[in-house]
C-alpha atoms as one frame of an Amber mdcrd trajectory, in Angstrom:
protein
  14.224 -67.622 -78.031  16.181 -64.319 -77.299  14.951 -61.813 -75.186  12.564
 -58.743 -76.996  13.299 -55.184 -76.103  10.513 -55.328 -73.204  12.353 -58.163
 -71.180  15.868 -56.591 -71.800  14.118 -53.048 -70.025  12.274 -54.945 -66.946
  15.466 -56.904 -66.506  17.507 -53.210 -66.296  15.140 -51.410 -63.930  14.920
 -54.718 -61.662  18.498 -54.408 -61.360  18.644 -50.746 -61.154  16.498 -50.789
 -57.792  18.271 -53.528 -56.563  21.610 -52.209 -57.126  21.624 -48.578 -58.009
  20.225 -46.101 -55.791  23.086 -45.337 -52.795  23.060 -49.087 -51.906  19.583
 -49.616 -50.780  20.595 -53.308 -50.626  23.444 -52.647 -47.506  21.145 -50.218
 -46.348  18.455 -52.994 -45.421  21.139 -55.702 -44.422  22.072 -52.667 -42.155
  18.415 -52.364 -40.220  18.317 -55.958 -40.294  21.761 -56.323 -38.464  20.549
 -53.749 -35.827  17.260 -55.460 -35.417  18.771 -58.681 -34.286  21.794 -56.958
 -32.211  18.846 -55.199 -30.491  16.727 -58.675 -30.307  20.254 -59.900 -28.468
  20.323 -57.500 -26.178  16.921 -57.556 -25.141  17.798 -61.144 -24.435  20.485
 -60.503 -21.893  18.310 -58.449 -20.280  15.761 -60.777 -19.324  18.696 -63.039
 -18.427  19.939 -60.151 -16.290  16.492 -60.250 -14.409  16.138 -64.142 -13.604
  18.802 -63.902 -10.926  16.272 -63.127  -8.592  15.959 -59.533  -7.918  13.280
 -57.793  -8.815  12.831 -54.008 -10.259   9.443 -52.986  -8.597   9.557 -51.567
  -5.509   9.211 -53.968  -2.703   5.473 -54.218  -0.583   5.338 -53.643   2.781
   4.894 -57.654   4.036   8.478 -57.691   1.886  10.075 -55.162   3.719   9.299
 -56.380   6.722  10.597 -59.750   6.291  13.427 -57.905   5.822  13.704 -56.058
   9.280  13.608 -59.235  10.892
């Protein structure tokens, strides 16, 4: 069975907006790949913060352990 005329066009503009188009294609592969550096480095940051120290400002009970 050989492909009609109808297969042979659907099979040309499938490939045309995979592949044609200023490379849509490395375009996506390009969001993706800052997506997951950004996932990454969201990552370190909580790693950052479970050393102990905290980022809101400390209550008063807090700071006075501290004085003494």
């Amino acid at each position: 069975m050989q492909p009609g005329i109808w297969q042979i066009l659907l099979i040309a503009a499938l490939a045309l907006l995979l592949f044609g188009g200023r490379g849509k294609i490395s375009g996506l592969m390009g969001d993706a790949a800052k997506g997951i550096r950004a996932f990454r480095e969201g990552l370190k940051g909580e790693d950052d913060k479970s050393t102990g120290e905290s980022v809101l400002p400390r209550t008063d009970a807090e700071k006075e352990d501290l004085k003494h």
